[in-house]
C-alpha positions in Angstrom: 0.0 0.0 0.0 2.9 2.5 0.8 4.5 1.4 -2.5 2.1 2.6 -4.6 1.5 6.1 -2.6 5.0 6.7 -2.9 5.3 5.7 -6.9 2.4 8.1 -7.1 4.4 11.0 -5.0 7.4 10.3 -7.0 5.4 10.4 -10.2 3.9 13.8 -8.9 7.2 15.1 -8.6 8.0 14.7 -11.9 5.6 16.7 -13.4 6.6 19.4 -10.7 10.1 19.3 -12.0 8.9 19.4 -15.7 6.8 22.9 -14.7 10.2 23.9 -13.6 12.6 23.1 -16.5 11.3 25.5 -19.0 14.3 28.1 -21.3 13.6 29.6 -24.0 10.8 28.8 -26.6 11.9 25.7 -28.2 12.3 24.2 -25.2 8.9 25.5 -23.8 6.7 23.9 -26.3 8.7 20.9 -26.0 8.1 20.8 -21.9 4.5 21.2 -23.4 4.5 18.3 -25.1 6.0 15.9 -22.7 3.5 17.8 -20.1 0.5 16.5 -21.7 2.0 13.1 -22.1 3.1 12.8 -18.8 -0.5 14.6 -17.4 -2.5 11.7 -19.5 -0.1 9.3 -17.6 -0.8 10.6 -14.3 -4.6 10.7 -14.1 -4.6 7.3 -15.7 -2.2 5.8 -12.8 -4.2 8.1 -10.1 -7.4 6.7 -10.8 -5.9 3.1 -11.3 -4.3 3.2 -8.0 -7.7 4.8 -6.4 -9.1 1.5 -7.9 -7.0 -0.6 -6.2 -6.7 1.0 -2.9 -10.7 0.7 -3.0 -10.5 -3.2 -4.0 -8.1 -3.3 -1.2 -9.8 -2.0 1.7 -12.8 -3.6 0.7 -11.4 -7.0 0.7 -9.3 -5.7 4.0 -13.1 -5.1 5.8 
């Protein structure tokens, strides 16, 4: 269970560090890009591992 909050932290930070890296146009557009990849990524693994934290306390109860 702590595995997976902290693969989800780590993955947050990340994208923080992406939001960060930004100089000069070129490079802007393609933070923008790997943004939106990465921002797909994320809500697909946050609501995968809300999934599974929900199968796991249910089977826990």
């Amino acid at each position: 269970m702590d595995d997976t909050i902290d693969a989800q932290q780590r993955q947050q930070r990340n994208v923080d560090n992406m939001d960060q890296t930004s100089d000069g146009l070129e490079s802007a557009a393609n933070e923008d890009i790997l943004k939106a990849s990465k921002v797909s990524s994320t809500s697909w693994w946050s609501s995968w591992v809300q999934k599974s934290t929900d199968t796991f306390e249910s089977i826990k109860k």
